[in-house]
N, C-alpha and C positions, 0 to 999 in steps of 0.2 A: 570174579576175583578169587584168589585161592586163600588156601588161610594162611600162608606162609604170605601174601601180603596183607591181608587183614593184620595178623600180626606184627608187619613193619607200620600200620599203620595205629597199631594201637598204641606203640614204643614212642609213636613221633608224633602224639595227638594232642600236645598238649594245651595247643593252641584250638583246638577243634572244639566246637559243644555238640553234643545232642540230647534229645531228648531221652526221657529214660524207659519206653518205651522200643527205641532206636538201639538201644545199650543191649534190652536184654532179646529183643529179635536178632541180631547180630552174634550175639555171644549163642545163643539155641544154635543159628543157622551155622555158625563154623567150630565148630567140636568146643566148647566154651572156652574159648582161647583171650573173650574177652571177659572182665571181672565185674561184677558189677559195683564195686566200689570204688568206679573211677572218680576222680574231684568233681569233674564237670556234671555227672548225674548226681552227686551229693550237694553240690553247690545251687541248682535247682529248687531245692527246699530252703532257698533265706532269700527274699525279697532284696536281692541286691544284681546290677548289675554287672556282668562278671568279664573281664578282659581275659589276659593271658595266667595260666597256671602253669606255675613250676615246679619242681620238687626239690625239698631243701633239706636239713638236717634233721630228721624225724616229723616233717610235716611239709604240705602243701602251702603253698607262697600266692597269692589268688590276687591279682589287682581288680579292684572293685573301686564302682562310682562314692564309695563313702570309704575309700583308704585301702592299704593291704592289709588283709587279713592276714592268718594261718588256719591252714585246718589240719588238727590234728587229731590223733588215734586217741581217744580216750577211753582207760583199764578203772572203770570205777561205773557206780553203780548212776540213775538216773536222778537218783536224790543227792549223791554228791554231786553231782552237777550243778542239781537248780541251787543249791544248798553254794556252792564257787558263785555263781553267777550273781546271786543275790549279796555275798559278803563282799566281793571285789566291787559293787557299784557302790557300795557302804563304805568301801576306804577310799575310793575318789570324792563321796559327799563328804569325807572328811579330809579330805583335802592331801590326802595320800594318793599321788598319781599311779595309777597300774593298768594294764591289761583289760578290756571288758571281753565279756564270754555275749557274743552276738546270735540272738535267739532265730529259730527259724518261722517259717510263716503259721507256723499254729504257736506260737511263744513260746517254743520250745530251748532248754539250753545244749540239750542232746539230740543229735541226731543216728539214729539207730538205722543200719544198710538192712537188706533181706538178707544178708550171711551172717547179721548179730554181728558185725562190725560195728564199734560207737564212734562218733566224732563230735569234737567240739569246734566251734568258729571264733576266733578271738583274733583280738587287734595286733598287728603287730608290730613292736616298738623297736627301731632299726638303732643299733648301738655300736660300738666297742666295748669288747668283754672286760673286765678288770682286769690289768697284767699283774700276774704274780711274782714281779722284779720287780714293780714298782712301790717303795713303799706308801707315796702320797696317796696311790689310787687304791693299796692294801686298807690307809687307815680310813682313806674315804666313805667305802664301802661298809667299813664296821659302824660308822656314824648311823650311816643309812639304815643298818640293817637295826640299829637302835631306833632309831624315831619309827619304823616299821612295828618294833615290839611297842611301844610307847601307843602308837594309833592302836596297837590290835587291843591291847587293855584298856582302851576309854570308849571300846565298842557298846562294849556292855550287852556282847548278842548271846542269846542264847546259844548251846551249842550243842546239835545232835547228839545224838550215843554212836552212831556210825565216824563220826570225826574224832571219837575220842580211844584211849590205847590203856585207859585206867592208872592206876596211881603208881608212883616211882619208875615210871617206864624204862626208864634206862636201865635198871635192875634187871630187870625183866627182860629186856633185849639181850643185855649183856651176859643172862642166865642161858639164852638161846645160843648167841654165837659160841659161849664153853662148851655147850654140847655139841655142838656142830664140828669143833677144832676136834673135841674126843675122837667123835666118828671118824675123822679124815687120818687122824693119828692111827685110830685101830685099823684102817682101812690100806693104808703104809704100811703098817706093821706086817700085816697079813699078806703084802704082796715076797713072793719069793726074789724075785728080779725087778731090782725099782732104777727106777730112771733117776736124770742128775736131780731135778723137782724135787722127787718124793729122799732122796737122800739128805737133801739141804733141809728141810722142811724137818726131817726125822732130827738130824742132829740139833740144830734150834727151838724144837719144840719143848721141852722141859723149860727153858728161860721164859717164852713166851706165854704159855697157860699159869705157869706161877704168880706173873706179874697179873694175866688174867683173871684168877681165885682172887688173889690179893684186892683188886680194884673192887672185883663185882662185891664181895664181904664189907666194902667200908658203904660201897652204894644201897646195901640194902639196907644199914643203919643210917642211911640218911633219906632227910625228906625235907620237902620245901614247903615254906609258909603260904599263906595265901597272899597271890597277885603277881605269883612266877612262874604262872602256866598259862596261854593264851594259845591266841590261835599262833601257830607258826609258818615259815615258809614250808620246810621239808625237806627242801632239795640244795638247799643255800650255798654256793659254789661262783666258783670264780666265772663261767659260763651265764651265769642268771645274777648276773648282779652287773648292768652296762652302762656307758658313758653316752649318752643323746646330745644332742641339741640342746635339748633343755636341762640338760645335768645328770645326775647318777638314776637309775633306775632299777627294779628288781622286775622278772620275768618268770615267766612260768610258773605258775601254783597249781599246777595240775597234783602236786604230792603234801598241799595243804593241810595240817593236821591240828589239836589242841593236844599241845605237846607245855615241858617248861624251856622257857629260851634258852637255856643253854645247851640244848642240841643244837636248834641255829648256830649260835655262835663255835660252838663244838666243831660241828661242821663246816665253820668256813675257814676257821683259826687252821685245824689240822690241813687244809688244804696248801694255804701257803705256808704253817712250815715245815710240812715234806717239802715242798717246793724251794725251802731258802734254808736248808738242814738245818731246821727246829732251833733259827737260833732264838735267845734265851733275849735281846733286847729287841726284837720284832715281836716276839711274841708278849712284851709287857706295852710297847705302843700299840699294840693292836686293842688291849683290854683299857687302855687309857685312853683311848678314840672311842671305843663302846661308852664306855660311861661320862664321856663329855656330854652325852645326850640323857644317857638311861644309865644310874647306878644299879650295882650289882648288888643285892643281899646277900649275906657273911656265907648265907648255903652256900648261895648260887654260886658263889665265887667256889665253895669247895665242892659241891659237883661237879663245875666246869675242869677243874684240874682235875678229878677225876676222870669226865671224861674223854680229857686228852691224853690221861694214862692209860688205857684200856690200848690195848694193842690192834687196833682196828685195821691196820694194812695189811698185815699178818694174819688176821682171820681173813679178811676179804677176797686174799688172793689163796690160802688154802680153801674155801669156800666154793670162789671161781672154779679150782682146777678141781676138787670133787662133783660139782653139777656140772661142768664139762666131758666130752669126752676123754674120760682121764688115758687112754692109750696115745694118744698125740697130745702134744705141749709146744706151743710155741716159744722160741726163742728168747720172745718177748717177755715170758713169764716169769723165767728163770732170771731175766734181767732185773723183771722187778722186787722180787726175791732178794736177790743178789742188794738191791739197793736198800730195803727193807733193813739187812742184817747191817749194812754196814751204816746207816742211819743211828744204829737202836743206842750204840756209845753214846751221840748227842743227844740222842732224844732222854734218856736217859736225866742226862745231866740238866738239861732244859724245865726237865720235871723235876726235880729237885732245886733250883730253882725257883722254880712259880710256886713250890706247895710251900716255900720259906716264907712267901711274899704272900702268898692266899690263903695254904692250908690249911 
């Protein structure tokens, strides 16, 4: 067989198992065309029966004799692993449904390939995403994401130094992305010939790092009381927060941290209202759904509006297009650009607004 079909056969193998053994004599014998971190050689190391493997949105889709798994890429170390694995069995003993992370045949929660590729094996819980039009399933999702903060503080688990980011973190991030918008600014400046990007981005840049100094100054004079930092999601978004069978669920904690909640929240809030242009009574049913479950202490309430003032779209996508190949720019970017600025009037007034009501 040549290797131009070995390779149609490795494209189309997803039904195929071998052993891994068979993976890496194959991959030797036709110029290494095959990889060794295919599913079906990884999936070999968990004591589970394994059907058809597919590939889905950042992970393998595996039907197995005890349900569908995912196996996914995991970018962390082997302690945060066991360190997930053990905290998520700990919010189903309390009665918080999630995800478990499925150990391999030496009870492992990490599976490490010979190329120092990681994977983890976890359940996977088939949903609809939260729509960001809708607002019953908007305010739904904030309940949830309350009784989540609610379980994570009655854990009462210790919690590594590898899980934690040290005190006033958002300070501290927020002191990161000013420097980051600087550099992209000086980085602008210095080009002779700028594209339509780095023009837009030039002429808006004094409004947006103003408002930036401004936020991060009031976050570093503030700080929270104790019992408003827990473990958090991380990732907290319209995508990991789904509608089942059995009701609302949260997904993925692969980006699990001991943060204060109002990053969660921070994070899910600004999602839908870029999405519904920041308006000003979604975003007070949003924080009165939160606290139907879990009130907000006086900080939390004024860091949270801080920070949804921080101009986070605006750095992220100057960000993006500096650790990108800044000589090509997609269409795309400029569009979102373009939406960013024409946003920032509402948003504007939205925070003004919330900081009458919270600040």
């Amino acid at each position: 067989m040549t290797g131009k079909n070995y390779f149609n056969l490795l494209i189309n193998s997803q039904t195929l198992s071998y052993d891994k053994q068979t993976w890496i004599t194959m991959n030797e014998s036709y110029g290494g065309v095959f990889l060794y971190n295919q599913p079906e050689v990884i999936m070999e190391q968990y004591d589970l029966e394994v059907g058809k493997i597919t590939k889905g949105r950042g992970a393998y889709i595996c039907e197995t004799d005890q349900g569908m798994k995912l196996l996914k890429e995991f970018r962390g170390s082997e302690e945060r692993a066991e360190f997930l694995a053990v905290i998520l069995a700990r919010f189903l003993g309390s009665g918080f449904e999630v995800e478990q992370i499925f150990r391999d045949k030496e009870g492992k929660a990490l599976v490490t390939e010979d190329t120092g590729d990681r994977f983890i094996l976890k359940d996977m819980i088939r949903g609809t995403e939260c729509s960001t039009k809708n607002r019953d399933e908007m305010k739904a999702a904030m309940r949830l994401l309350a009784h989540f903060h609610n379980v994570s503080a009655s854990l009462g688990q210790e919690i590594p130094e590898f899980m934690k980011n040290g005190e006033n973190e958002l300070a501290q991030l927020y002191a990161k992305h000013n420097r980051e918008l600087v550099k992209v600014k000086n980085y602008v400046r210095s080009k002779r010939k700028k594209n339509e990007f780095e023009m837009k981005f030039q002429k808006q840049y004094a409004h947006f790092i103003e408002n930036a100094q401004k936020t991060l100054e009031k976050l570093v004079d503030s700080d929270l009381p104790e019992g408003c930092r827990m473990l958090c999601h991380g990732d907290c978004n319209q995508h990991n927060i789904v509608y089942t069978e059995n009701g609302w669920r949260m997904i993925h904690f692969e980006y699990m941290g001991y943060h204060a909640a109002v990053q969660d929240i921070a994070n899910f809030m600004r999602k839908m209202l870029e999405k519904n242009g920041w308006n000003s009574r979604l975003g007070e049913e949003l924080i009165t759904s939160y606290e139907s479950e879990r009130m907000l202490q006086k900080e939390e309430r004024r860091q949270l509006c801080l920070a949804l003032a921080y101009p986070e779209k605006f750095w992220k996508l100057a960000n993006h297009y500096y650790n990108s190949h800044k000589a090509w720019l997609s269409g795309r970017n400029i569009e979102k650009l373009d939406k960013v600025i024409e946003q920032e009037e509402e948003r504007m007034r939205f925070l003004q607004n919330l900081f009458s009501f919270h600040g």
